[in-house]
C-alpha angles and dihedrals in degrees: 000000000000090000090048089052094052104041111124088260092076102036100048093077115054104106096043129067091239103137109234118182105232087204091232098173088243091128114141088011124125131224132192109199117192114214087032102159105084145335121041095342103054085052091053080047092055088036092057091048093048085052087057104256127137102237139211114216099202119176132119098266114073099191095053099051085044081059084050110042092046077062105046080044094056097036099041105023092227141127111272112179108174121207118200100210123148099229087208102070108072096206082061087047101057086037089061086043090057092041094050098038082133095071127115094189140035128193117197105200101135109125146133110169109168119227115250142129120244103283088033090076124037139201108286095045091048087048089046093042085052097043084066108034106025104028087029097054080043106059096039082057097058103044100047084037078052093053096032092065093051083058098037094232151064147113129237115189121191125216104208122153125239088256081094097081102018097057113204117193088205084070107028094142088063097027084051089053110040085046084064096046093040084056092042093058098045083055094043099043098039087081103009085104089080084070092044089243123129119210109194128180122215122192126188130193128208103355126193095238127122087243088059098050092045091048084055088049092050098049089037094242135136145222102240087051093056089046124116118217084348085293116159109253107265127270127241100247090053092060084040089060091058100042089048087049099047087052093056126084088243081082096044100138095052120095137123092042144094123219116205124228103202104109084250105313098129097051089107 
């Protein structure tokens, strides 16, 4: 297995947005991806369905994740069913649960935490932004995790950000955040292997999306800045590999940790 996965085929593709199947062995398995209706999220969502899974698009706005699955139908020949659910809002949250108890895998990727420093968000913007990304990521936790015992198996990936060990004060909110998810899966995941169940971080640094580029604004900063070894930020595609990858059983004995996509920024 370790020569097939490091035959040229597979390596050749990793700076381009050529799709390349990974041959993951997910065929015949569902997804449900939070924050499914464009940036990294909706590529994980294309990635698993390359892959051959039967996949879940789940965001608040119906009419854009219908645009989104008829693509991913046409591109991938898979099933796409979309879910319009607010993640925030933790009765949603137990109702998509009940709706997707088929799933083998959840992706928790829904977020949209603002830059600032400290007096630039108040109280009311850092609850909301948690709502969404912390208690959100929470409470999906615990209702799949919920399903997923009763099975015996299952695998929750979250998406976090690398914020959450570099810390930048330009960002607390999200540093803040992503610090407190980053903690939560290392505690889930460190014994969720007694209930057959896997619970895997991935953090990305600088990504090309448009949230990324307004979170910089906010905080005035700028790209170069962010860039290790003057590296363009990742795409999409390239943080979609790992998380695809994480979520396979090509990745069974991890759980409990996060792995940082960053090409080595937060080592420090």
């Amino acid at each position: 297995m370790l020569a097939e996965l490091h035959t040229p085929k597979r390596n050749q593709r990793r700076d381009t947005n050529e799709t390349i199947a990974m041959d993951l062995a997910l065929h015949g398995r569902k997804a449900l991806v939070t924050g499914a209706s464009q940036g990294i999220g909706l590529e994980i969502a294309r990635r698993l369905a390359e892959e051959g899974c039967d996949v879940v698009l789940a965001a608040r706005t119906a009419s854009d994740l219908e645009n989104r699955a008829r693509q991913l139908r046409a591109d991938t020949g898979r099933t796409v069913e979309i879910d319009a659910t607010d993640i925030s809002d933790g009765d949603q949250v137990v109702a998509l649960a009940q709706r997707h108890r088929d799933i083998d895998i959840l992706i928790n990727n829904a977020g949209a935490i603002p830059g600032g420093h400290l007096l630039d968000i108040d109280e009311a913007t850092w609850r909301k932004s948690w709502d969404l990304k912390v208690f959100g990521y929470i409470n999906m936790c615990r209702e799949f995790y919920r399903a997923f015992k009763v099975r015996g198996r299952g695998t929750i990936v979250n998406v976090i950000g690398v914020a959450a060990v570099m810390k930048f004060p330009w960002y607390i909110c999200g540093a803040s955040g992503n610090a407190a998810i980053a903690a939560f899966t290392n505690a889930l995941g460190g014994e969720s292997h007694k209930d057959g169940i896997r619970v895997i971080g991935v953090s990305p640094g600088p990504v090309m999306t448009e949230r990324a580029s307004q979170v910089l604004t906010q905080a005035g900063g700028d790209q170069a800045g962010q860039n290790p070894f003057g590296r363009d930020w990742a795409t999409p595609a390239q943080i979609a590999d790992v998380v695809v990858f994480v979520a396979s059983d090509r990745a069974s004995y991890v759980s409990g940790t996060v792995v940082n996509v960053d090409l080595g920024a937060s080592r420090v």
